[in-house]
C-alpha positions in Angstrom: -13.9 -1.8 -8.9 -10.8 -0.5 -7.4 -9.8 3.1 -8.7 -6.3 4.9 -7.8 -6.3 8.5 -7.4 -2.4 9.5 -7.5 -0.3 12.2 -6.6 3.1 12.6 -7.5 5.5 15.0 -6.9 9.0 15.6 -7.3 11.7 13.4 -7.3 9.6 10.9 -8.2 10.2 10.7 -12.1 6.8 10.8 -14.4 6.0 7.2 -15.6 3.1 5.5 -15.2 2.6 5.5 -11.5 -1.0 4.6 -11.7 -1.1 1.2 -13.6 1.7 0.0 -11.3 -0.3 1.0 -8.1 -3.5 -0.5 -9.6 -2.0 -3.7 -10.4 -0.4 -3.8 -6.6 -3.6 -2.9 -4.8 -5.4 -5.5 -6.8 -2.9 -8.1 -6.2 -3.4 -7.3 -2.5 -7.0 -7.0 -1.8 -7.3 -10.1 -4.2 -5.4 -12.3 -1.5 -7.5 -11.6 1.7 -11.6 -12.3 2.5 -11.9 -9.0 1.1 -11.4 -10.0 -2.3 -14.7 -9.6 -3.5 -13.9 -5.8 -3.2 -12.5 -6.6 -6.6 -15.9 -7.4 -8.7 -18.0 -4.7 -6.7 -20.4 -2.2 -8.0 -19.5 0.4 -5.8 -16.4 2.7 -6.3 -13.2 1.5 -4.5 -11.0 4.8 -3.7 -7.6 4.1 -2.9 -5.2 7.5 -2.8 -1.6 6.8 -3.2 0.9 9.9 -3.0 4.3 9.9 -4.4 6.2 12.6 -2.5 10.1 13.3 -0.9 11.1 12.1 2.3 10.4 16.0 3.4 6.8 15.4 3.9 6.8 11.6 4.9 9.3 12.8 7.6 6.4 15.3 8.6 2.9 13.1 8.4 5.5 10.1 10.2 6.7 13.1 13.0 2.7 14.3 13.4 0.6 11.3 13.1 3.0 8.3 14.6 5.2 10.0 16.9 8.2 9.4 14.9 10.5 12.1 14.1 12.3 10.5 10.8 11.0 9.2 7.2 9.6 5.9 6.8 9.1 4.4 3.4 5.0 3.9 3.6 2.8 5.5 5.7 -1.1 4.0 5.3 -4.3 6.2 6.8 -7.2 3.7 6.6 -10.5 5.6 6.2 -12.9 3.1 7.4 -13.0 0.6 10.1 -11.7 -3.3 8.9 -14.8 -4.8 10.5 -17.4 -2.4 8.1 -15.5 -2.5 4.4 -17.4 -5.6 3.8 -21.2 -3.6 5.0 -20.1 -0.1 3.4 -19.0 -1.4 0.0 -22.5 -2.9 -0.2 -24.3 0.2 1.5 -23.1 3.2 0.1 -25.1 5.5 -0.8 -23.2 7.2 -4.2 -21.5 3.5 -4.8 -18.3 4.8 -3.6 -16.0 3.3 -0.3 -12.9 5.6 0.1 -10.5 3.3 1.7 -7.6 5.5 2.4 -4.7 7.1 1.9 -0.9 5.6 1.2 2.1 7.7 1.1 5.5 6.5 -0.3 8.9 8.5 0.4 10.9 8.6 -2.9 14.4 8.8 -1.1 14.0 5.8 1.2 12.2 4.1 -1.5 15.1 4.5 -3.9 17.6 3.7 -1.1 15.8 0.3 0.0 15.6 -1.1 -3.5 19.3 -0.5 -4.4 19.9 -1.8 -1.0 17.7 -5.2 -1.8 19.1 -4.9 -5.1 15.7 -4.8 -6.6 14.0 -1.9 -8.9 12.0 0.9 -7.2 9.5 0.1 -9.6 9.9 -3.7 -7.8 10.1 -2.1 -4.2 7.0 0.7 -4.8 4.9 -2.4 -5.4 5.6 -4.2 -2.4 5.5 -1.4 -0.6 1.7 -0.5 -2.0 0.8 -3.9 -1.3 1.8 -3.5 2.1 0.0 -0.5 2.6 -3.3 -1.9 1.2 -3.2 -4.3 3.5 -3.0 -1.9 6.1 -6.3 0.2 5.1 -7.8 -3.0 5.2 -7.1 -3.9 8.9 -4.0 -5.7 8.0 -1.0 -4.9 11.0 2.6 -6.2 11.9 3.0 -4.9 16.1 2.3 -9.0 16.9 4.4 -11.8 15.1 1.5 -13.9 14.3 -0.5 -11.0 12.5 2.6 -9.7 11.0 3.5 -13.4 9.7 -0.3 -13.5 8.1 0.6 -10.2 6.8 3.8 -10.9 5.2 2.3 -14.6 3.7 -0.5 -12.7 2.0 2.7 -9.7 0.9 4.9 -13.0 -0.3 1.9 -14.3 -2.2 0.3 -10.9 -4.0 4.1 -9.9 -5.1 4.4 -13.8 -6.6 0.9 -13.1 -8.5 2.9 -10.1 -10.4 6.1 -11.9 -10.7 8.6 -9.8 -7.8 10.2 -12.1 -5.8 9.6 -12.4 -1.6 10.8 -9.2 -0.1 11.6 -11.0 2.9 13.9 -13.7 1.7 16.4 -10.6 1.6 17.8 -9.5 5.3 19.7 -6.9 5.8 22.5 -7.9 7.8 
């Protein structure tokens, strides 16, 4: 069973944050060999944080090296190679997979910019970091190709079109 714990803080407005991060992070795990993840007895933990481009700016300047806001930021808690053995060996039932953090201002600007809801963009973007706690990575084309097919076809399971079919010119 996958379980959100989220954070939000301002600007983000309150709504119900949790359902739509659910429904993304199911949609994601759902479409890779971890999809058994899904039907588990043990606890899936997923934190998601909804916070201003202050702090993203920070954890993106401290953790990556990059001094500037990104729109998602993903800390995996366990290794891609042992999700499969510590889903089935934990001893309280419980796998923390990790942490994803979304900026609301570059959020809000990349949606009006695809023309697309933040509601629309959020999703994608917590599908994207899913994928990332579970081993999932764009630095080579090939792997970031797998990664955007399995992005193209989680967002068509909840109706949001491709994300990529829209360039930025």
């Amino acid at each position: 069973m996958i379980e959100i714990e989220l954070s939000r803080e301002a600007p983000w407005p309150d709504q119900d944050w949790t359902a739509l991060a659910t429904t993304a992070a199911r949609a994601a795990v759902a479409r890779t060999p971890f999809g058994d993840l899904l039907d588990t007895a043990a606890l899936v933990e997923i934190s998601v944080r909804l916070t201003s481009d202050d702090e993203v700016h920070t954890l993106n300047r401290q953790y990556r090296g990059k001094d500037k806001p990104t729109n998602v930021l993903s800390f995996p808690m366990v290794q891609p190679d042992l999700i499969e053995t510590v889903s089935q060996n934990t001893d309280d039932g419980e796998l923390l997979l990790g942490d994803i953090v979304l900026a609301h201002g570059v959020c809000v600007r990349e949606a009006t910019e695809r023309g697309v809801t933040v509601e629309a963009h959020a999703t994608h973007l917590i599908v994207h970091g899913t994928l990332h706690l579970l081993g999932y990575d764009h630095l080579i084309d090939d792997e970031g190709d797998a990664m955007e097919a399995i992005e193209r076809d989680a967002l068509a399971d909840l109706g949001i079109a491709d994300p990529y079919a829209i360039r930025e010119d």
